[in-house]
Z-matrix of the N, CA and C atoms (Angstrom, degrees):
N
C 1 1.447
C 2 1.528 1 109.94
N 3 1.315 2 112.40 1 145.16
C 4 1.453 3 108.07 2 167.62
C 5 1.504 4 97.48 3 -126.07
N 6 1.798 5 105.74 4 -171.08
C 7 1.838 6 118.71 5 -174.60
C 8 0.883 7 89.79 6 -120.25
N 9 1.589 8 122.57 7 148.62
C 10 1.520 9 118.92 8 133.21
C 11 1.521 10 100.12 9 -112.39
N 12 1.292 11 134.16 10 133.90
C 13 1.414 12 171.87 11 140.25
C 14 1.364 13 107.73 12 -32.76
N 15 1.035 14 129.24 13 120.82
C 16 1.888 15 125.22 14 -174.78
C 17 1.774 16 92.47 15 -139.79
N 18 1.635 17 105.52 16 94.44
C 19 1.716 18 96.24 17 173.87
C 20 1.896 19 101.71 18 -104.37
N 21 0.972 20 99.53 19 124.99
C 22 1.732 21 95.58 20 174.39
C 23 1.814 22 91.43 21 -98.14
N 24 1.690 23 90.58 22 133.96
C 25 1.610 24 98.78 23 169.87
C 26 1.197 25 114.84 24 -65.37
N 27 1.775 26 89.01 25 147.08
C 28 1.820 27 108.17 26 177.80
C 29 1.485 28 122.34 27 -63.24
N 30 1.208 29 125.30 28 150.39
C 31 1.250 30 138.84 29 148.56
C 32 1.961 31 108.79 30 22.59
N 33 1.048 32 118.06 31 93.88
C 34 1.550 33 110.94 32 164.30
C 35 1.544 34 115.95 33 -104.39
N 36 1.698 35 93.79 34 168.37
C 37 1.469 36 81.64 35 164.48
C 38 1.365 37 127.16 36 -96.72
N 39 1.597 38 126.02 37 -165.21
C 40 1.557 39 120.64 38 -159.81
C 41 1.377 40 91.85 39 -90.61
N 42 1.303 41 104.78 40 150.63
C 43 1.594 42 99.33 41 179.99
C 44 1.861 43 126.17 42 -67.62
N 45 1.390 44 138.10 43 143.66
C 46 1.006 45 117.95 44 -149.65
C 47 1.716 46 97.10 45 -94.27
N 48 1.256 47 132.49 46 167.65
C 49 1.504 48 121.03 47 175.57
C 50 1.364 49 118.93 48 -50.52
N 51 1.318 50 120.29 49 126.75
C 52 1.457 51 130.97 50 175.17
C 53 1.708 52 100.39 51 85.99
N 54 1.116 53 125.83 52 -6.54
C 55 1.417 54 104.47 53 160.34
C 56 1.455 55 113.59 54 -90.76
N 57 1.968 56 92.09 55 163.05
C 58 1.567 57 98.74 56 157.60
C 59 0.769 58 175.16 57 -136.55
N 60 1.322 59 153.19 58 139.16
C 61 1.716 60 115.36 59 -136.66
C 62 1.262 61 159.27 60 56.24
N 63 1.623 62 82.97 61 -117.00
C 64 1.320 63 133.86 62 148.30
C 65 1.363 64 126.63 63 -28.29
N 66 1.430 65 119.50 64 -46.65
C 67 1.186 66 133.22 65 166.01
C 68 1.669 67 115.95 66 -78.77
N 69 1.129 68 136.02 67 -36.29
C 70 1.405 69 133.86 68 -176.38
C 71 1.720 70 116.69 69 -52.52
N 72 1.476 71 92.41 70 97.32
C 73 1.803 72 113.49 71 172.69
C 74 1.668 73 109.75 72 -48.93
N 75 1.675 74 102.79 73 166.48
C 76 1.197 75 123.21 74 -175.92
C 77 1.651 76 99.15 75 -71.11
N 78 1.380 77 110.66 76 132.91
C 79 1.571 78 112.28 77 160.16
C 80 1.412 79 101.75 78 -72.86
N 81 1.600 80 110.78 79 162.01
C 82 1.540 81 130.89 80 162.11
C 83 1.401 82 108.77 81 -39.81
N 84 1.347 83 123.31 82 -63.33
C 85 1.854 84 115.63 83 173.44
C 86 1.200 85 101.97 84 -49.20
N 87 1.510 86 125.62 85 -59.04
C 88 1.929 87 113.55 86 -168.91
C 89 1.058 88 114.46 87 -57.34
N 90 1.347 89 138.45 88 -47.03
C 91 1.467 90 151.17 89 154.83
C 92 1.577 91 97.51 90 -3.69
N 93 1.288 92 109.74 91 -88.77
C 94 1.738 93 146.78 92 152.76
C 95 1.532 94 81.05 93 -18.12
N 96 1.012 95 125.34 94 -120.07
C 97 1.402 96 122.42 95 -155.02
C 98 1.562 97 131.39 96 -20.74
N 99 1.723 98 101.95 97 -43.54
C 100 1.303 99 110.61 98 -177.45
C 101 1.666 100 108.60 99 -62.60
N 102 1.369 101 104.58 100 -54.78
C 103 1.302 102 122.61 101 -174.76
C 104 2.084 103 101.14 102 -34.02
N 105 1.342 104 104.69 103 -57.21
C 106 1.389 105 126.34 104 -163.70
C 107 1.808 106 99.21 105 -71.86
N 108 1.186 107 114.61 106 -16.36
C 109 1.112 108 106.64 107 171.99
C 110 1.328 109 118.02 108 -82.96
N 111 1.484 110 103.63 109 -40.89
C 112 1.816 111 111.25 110 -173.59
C 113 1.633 112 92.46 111 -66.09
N 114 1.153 113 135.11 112 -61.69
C 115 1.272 114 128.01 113 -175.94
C 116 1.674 115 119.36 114 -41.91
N 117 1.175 116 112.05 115 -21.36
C 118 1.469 117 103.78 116 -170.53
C 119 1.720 118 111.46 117 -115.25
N 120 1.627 119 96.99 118 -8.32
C 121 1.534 120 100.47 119 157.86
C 122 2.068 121 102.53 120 -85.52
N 123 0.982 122 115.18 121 -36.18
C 124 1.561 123 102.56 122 -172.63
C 125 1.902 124 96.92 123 -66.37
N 126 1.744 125 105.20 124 -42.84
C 127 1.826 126 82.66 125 -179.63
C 128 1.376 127 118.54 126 -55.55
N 129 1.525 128 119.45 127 -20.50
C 130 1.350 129 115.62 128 -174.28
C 131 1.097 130 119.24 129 -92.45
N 132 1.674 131 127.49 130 13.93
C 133 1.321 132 151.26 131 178.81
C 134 1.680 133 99.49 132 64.00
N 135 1.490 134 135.27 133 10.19
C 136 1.639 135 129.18 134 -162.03
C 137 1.629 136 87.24 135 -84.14
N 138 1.189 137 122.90 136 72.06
C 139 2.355 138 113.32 137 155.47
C 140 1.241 139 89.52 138 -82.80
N 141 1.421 140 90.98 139 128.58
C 142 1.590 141 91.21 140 165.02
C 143 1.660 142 106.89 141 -86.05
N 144 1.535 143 113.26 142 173.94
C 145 0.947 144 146.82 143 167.08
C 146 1.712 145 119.04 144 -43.11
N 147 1.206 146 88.08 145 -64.54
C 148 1.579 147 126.99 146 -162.29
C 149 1.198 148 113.15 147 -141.83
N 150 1.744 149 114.13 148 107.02
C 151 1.678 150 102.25 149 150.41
C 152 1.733 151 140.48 150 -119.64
N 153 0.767 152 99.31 151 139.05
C 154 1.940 153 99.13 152 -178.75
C 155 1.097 154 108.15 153 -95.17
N 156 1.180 155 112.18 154 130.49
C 157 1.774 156 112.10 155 -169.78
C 158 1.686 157 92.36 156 -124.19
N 159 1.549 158 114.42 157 154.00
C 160 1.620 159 114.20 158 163.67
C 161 1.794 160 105.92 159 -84.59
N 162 1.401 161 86.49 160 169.34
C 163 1.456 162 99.64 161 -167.36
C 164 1.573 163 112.96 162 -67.07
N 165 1.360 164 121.43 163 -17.15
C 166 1.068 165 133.08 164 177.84
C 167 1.675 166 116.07 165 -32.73
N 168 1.849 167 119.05 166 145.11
C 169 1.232 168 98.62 167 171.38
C 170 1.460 169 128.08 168 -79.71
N 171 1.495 170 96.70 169 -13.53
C 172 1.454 171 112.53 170 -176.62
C 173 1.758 172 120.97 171 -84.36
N 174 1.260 173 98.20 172 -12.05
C 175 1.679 174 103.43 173 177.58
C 176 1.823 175 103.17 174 -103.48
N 177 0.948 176 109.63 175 -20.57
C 178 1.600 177 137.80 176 161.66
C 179 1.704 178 111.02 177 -41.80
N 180 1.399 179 105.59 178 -62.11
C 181 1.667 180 140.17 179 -167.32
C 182 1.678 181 85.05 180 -66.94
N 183 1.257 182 108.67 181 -79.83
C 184 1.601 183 126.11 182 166.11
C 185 1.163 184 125.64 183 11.95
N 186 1.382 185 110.21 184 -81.28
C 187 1.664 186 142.24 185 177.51
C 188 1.124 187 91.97 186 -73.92
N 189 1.407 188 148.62 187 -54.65
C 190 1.436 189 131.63 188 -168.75
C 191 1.853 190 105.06 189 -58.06
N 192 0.960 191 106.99 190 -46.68
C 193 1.736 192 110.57 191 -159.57
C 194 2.178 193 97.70 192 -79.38
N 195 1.250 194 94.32 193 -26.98
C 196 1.464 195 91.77 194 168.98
C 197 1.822 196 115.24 195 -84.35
N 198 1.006 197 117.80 196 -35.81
C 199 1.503 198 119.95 197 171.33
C 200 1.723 199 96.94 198 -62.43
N 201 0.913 200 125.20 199 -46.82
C 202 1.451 201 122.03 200 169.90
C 203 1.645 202 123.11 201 -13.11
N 204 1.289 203 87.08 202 -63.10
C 205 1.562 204 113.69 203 157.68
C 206 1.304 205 144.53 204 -86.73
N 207 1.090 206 129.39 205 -42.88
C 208 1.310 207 133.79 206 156.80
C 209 1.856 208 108.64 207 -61.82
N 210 1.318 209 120.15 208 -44.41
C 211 1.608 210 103.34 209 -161.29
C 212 1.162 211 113.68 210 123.46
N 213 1.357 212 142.40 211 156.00
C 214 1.125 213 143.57 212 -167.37
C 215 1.960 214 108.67 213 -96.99
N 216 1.497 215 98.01 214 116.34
C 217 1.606 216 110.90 215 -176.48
C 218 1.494 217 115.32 216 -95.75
N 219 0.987 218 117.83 217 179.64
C 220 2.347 219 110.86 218 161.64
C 221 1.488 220 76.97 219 -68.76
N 222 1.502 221 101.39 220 145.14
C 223 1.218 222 141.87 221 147.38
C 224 1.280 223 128.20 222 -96.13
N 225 1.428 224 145.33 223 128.63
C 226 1.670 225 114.75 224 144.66
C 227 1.639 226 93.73 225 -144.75
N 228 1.406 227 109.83 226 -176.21
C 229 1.653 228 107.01 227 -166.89
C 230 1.725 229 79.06 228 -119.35
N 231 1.360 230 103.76 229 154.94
C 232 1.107 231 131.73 230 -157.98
C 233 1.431 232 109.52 231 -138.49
N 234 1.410 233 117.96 232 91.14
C 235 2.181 234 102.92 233 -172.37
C 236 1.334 235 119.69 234 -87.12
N 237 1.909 236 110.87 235 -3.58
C 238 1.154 237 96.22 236 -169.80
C 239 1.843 238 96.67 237 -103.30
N 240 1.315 239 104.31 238 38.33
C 241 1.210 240 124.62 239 159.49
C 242 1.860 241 127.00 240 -84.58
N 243 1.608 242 109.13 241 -33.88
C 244 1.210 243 125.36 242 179.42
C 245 1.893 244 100.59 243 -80.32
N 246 0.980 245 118.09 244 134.42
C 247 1.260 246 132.14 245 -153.47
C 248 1.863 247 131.88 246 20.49
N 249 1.564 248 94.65 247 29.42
C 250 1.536 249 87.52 248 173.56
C 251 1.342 250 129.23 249 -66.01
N 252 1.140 251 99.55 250 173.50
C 253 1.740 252 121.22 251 -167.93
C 254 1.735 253 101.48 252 -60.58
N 255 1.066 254 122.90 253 -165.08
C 256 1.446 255 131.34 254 127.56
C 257 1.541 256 120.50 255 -59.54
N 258 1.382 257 86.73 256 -55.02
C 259 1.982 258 99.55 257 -167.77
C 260 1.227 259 104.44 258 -82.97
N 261 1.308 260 148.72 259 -27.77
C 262 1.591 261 143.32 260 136.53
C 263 1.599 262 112.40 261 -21.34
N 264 1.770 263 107.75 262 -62.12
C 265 1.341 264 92.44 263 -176.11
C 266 1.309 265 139.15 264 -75.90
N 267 1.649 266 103.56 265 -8.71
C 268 1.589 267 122.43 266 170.93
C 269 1.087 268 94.10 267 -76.72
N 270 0.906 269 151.26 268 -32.28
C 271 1.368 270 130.90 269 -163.44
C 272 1.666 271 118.71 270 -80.94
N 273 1.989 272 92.03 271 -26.94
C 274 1.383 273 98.41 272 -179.46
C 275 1.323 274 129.82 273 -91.65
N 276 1.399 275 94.06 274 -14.14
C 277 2.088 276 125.88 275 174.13
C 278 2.182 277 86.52 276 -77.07
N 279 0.790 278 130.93 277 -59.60
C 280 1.308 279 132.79 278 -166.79
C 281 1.716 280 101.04 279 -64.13
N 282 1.546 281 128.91 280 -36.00
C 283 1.258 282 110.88 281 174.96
C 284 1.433 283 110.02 282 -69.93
N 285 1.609 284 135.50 283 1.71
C 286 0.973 285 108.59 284 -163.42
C 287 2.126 286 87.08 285 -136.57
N 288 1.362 287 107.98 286 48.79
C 289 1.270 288 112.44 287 -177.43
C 290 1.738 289 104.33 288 -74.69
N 291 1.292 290 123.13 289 -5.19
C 292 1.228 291 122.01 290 179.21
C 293 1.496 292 100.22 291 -60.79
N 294 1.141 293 133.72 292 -16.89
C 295 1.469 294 128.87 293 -126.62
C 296 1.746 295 72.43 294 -112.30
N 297 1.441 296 119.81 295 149.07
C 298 1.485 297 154.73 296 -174.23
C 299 2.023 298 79.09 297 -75.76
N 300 1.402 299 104.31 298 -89.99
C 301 1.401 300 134.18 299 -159.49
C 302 1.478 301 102.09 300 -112.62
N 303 1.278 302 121.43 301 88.51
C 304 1.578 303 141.65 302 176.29
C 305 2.027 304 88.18 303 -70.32
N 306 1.426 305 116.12 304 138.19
C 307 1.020 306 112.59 305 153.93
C 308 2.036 307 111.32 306 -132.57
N 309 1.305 308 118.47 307 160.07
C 310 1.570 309 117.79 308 -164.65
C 311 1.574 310 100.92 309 -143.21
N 312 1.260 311 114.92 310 137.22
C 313 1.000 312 94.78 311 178.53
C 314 1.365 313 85.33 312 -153.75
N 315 1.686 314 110.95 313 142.52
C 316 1.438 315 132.77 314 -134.28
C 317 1.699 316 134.72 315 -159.54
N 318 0.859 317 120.79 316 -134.03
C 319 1.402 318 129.02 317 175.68
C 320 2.000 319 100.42 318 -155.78
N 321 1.871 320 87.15 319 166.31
C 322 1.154 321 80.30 320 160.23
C 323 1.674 322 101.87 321 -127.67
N 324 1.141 323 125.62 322 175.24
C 325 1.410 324 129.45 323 31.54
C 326 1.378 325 107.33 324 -105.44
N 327 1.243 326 132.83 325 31.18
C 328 0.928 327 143.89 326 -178.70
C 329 1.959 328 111.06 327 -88.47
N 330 1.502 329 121.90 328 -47.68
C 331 1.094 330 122.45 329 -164.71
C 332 1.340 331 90.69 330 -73.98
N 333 1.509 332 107.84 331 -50.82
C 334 1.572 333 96.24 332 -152.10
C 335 1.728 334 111.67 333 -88.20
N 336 1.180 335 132.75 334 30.76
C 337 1.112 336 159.86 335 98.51
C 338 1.267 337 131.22 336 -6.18
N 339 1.658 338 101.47 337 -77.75
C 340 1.384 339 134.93 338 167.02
C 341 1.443 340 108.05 339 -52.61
N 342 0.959 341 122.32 340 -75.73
C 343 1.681 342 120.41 341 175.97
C 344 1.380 343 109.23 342 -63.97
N 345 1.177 344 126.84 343 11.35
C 346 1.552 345 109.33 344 157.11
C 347 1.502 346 108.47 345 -108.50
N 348 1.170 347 105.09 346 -20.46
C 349 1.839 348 119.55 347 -179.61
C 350 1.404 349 102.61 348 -62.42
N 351 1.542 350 120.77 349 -56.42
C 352 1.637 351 143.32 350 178.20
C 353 1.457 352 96.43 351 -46.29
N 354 1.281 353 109.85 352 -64.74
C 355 1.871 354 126.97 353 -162.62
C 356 1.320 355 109.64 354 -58.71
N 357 1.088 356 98.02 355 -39.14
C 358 2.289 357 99.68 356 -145.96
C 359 1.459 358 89.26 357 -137.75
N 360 1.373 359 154.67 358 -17.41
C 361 0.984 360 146.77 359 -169.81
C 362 1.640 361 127.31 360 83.94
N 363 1.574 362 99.77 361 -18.61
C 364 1.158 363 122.25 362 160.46
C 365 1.501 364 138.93 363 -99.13
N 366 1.244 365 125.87 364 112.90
C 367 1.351 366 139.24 365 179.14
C 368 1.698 367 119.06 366 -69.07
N 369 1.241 368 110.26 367 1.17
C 370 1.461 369 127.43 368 173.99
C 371 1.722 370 100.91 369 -111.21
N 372 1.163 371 129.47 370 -40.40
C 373 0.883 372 111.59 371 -174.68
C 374 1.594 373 120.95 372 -96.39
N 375 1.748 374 96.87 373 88.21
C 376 1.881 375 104.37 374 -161.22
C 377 1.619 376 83.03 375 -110.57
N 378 1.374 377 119.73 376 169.33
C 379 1.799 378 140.41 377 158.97
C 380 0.846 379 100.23 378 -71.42
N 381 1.867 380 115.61 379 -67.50
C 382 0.839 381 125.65 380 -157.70
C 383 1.866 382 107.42 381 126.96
N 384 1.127 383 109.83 382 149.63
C 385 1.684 384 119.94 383 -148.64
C 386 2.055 385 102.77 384 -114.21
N 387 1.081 386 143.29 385 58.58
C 388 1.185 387 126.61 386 -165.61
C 389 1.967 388 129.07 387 -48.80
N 390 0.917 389 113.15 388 146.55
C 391 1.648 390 101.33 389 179.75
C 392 1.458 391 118.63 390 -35.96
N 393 1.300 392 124.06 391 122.90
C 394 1.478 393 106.00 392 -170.42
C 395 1.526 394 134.00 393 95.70
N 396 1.711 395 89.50 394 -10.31
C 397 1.397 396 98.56 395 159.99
C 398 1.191 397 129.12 396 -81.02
N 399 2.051 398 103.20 397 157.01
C 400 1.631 399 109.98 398 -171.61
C 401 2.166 400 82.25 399 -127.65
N 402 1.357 401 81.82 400 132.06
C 403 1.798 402 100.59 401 157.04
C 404 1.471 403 102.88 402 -104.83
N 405 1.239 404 133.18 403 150.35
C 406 1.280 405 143.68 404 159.16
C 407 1.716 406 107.79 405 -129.86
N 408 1.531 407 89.97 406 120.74
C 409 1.285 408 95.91 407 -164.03
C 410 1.831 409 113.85 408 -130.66
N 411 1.544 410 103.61 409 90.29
C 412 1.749 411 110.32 410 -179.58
C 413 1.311 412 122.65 411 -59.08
N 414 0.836 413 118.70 412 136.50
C 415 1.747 414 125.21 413 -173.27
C 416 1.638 415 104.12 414 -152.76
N 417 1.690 416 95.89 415 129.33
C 418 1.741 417 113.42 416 -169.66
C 419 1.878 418 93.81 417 -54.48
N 420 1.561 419 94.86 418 142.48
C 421 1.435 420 116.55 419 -178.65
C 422 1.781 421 94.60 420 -55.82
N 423 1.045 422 113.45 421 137.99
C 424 1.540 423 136.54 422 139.42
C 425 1.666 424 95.39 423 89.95
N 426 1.552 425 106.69 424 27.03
C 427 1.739 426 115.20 425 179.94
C 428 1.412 427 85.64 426 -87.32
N 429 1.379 428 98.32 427 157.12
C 430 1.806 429 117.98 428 162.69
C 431 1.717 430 98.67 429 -100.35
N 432 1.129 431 110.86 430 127.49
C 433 1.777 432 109.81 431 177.37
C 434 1.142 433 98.32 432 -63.66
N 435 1.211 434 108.93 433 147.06
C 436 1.652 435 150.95 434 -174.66
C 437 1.434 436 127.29 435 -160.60
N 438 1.461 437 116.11 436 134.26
C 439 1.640 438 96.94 437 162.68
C 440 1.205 439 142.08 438 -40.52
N 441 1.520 440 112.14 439 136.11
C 442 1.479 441 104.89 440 -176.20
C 443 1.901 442 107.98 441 93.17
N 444 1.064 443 117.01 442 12.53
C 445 1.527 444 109.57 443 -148.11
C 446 1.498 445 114.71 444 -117.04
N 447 1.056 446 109.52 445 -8.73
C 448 1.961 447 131.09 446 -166.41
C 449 1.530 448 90.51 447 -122.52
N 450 1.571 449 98.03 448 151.00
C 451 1.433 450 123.54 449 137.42
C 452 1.443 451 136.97 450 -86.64
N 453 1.006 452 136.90 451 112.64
C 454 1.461 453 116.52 452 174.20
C 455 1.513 454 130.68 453 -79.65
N 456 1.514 455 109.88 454 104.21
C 457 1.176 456 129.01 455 -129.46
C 458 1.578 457 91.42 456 -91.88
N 459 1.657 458 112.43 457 -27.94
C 460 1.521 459 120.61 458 -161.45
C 461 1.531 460 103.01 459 -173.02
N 462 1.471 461 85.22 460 121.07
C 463 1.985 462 96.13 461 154.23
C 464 1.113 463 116.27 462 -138.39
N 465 1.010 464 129.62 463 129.28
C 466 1.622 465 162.19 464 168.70
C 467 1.654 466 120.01 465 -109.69
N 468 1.433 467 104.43 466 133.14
C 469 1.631 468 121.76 467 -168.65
C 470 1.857 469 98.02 468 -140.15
N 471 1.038 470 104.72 469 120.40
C 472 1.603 471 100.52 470 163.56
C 473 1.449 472 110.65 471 -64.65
C-alpha cells in the first residue's frame, strides 16, 4: 500500500488591492492551522516521503509551518498544482508513485474533487475540503490512480 497526502492550505488573507493571488500570505488562524496540522500528522507518524507544494504564497506558508513539525522531507514546488484539474493532479500524484507517502499540498476545488474522484469514483461527489485540511488517501502498491481506487484512510480539519 502506499498514501497520497491531500493538505489544502490554511486560512489566508483577502488579497490586498492590486495584489495577486498567488501572493496572499497565511492569516494568524492559518498560521494556527498549519502549525496544528503538522502536529497531528507527526502524532499520526504520516511524514511524507515527498512533497509537492503549489507555487502559491499561502500553500508555501503551509508546508513551512507543517515541516516545522514533522521535519524536513524532498520538497519541490509544483505550479501545475495551483488550479489543477482532478485529472492534472492524478497524473501528477502518479508521476511520483515511486514515493511510499506522496504528500500535495494545494487548493481546492481541485483537491477535494480529487479525493472524491480517488474515493467514490466521482469528482462531483466531494463534502467538501476545509482550510487546513488533510485527506489521506491508501491506494494498493504498484496501482496507477484511477477512479474508484483509494480508501479514505483519514480526514482531519483544524
Amino acid at each position: 500500500m502506499r498514501e497520497l497526502i491531500l493538505l489544502r492550505h490554511a486560512h489566508a488573507d483577502p488579497a490586498s488591492p492590486g495584489q495577486a493571488d498567488l501572493d496572499r500570505p497565511l492569516s494568524a488562524e492559518g498560521l494556527a492551522e498549519a502549525e496544528a496540522a503538522g502536529r497531528w500528522l507527526a502524532e499520526n507518524r504520516l511524514v511524507p516521503d515527498c512533497v509537492l507544494c503549489s507555487p502559491s504564497r499561502r500553500t508555501r506558508e503551509t508546508l513551512e509551518a507543517v515541516l516545522g513539525a514533522v521535519g524536513y522531507v524532498d520538497q519541490r514546488i509544483e505550479p501545475s498544482i495551483y488550479e489543477g484539474t482532478p485529472g492534472a493532479l492524478i497524473t501528477l500524484a502518479d508521476s511520483h508513485a515511486h514515493s511510499e507517502r506522496l504528500m500535495m499540498v494545494g487548493h481546492n476545488p481541485g483537491f477535494e474533487q480529487l479525493a472524491a474522484l480517488l474515493h467514490s469514483g466521482q469528482s462531483g461527489d466531494y463534502r467538501g475540503m476545509p482550510p487546513g485540511g488533510i485527506a489521506v488517501l491508501t491506494v494498493p502498491a504498484g496501482a496507477s490512480l484511477e477512479p474508484g481506487i483509494a480508501q479514505l484512510s483519514a480526514f482531519w480539519w483544524p
